[in-house]
C-alpha positions in Angstrom: 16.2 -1.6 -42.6 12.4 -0.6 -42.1 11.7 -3.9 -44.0 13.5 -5.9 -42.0 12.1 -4.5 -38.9 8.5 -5.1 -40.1 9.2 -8.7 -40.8 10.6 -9.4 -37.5 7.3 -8.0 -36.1 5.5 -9.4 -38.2 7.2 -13.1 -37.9 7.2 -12.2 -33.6 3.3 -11.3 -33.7 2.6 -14.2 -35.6 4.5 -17.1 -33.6 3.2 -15.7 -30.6 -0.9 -15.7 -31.2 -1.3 -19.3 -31.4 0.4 -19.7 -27.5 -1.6 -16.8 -26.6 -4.5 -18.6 -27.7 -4.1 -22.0 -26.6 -3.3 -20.5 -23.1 -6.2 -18.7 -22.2 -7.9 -22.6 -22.8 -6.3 -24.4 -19.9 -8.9 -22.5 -17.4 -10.9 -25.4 -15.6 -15.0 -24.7 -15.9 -16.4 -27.5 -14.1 -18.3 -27.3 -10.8 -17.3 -29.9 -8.5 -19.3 -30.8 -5.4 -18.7 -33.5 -2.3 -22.0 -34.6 -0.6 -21.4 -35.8 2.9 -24.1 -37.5 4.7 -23.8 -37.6 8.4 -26.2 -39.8 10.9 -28.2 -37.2 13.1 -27.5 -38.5 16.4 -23.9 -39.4 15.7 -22.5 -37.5 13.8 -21.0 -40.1 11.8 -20.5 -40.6 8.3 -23.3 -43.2 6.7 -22.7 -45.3 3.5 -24.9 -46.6 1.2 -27.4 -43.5 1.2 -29.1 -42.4 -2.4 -27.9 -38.8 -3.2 -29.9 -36.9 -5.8 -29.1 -33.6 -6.6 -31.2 -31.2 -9.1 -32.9 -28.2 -9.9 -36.2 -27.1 -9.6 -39.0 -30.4 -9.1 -36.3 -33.7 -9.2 -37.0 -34.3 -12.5 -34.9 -37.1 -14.0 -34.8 -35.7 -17.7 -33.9 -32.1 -16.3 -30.1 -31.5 -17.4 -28.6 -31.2 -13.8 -30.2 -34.3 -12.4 -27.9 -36.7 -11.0 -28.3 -39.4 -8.7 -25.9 -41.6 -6.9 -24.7 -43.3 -3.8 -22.3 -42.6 -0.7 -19.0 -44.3 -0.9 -17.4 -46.1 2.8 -16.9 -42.4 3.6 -20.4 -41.2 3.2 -19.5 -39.2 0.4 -20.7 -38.9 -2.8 -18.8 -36.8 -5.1 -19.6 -35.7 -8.9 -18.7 -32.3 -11.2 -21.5 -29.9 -13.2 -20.2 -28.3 -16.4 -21.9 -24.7 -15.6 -22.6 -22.9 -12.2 -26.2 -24.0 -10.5 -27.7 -23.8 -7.1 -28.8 -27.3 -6.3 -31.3 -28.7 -4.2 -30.0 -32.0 -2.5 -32.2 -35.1 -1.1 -30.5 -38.3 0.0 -32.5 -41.1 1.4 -31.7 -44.5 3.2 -33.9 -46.8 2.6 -34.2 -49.5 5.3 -34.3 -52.9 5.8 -38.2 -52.5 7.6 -40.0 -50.7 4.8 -38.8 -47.2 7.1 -36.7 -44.7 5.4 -34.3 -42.0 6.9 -34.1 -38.7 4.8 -31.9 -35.4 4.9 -32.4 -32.3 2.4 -30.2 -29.4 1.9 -28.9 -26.8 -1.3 -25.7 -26.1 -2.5 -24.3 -22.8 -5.1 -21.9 -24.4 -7.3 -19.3 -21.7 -8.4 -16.9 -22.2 -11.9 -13.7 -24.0 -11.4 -14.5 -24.4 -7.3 -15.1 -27.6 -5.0 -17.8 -27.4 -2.6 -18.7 -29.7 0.1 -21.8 -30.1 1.7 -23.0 -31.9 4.6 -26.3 -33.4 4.5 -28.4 -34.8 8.2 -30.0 -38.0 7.9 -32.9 -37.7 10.0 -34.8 -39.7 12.6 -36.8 -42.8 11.1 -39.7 -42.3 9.0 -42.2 -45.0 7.8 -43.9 -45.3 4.5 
């Protein structure tokens, strides 16, 4: 009877550790973040702007540089595999040879979406 009992437990134990590993692996680790880039005076959403976000002095080869642009919505969205506290620049470049420029930082946490809003301000020239 002991026999039997100890290969039952042993036949439970060992049908259940492979679901209680693959389990534990469904957790999502990615940082995901939503720029928003409003006009100063407006308020408005603004399309079109170049969104870079990174760490430390904007270097292109640094590992959490990205760079991209606002959708219709004046959003640019993207994901980070790790946790970071980002520094965020987005320009418009216009038509003139002017540029209009907001700057702002963001602390990405595991698994969580952030959204940050970013001013565009005034005019600047080159």
């Amino acid at each position: 009877m002991k026999k039997i009992l100890v290969k039952l437990s042993l036949m439970l134990f060992f049908s259940l550790l492979p679901i209680a590993l693959f389990s534990s692996c469904d957790s999502d680790t990615n940082s995901y973040l939503d720029v928003i880039v409003l006009d100063e005076t407006t308020r408005e959403p603004v399309s079109g702007v170049t969104v870079e976000l990174y760490q430390g002095n904007c270097d292109p080869s640094d590992y959490n540089y990205q760079v991209g642009t606002t959708d219709a919505n004046g959003v640019f969205s993207t994901y980070f595999l790790a946790p970071a506290i980002l520094s965020i620049r987005a320009t418009l470049n216009l038509a003139d040879g002017g540029f209009r420029r907001g700057t702002g930082t963001v602390r990405l946490i595991e698994g969580d979406l952030k959204t940050k809003e970013v001013i565009l301000e005034a005019r600047v020239q080159y």
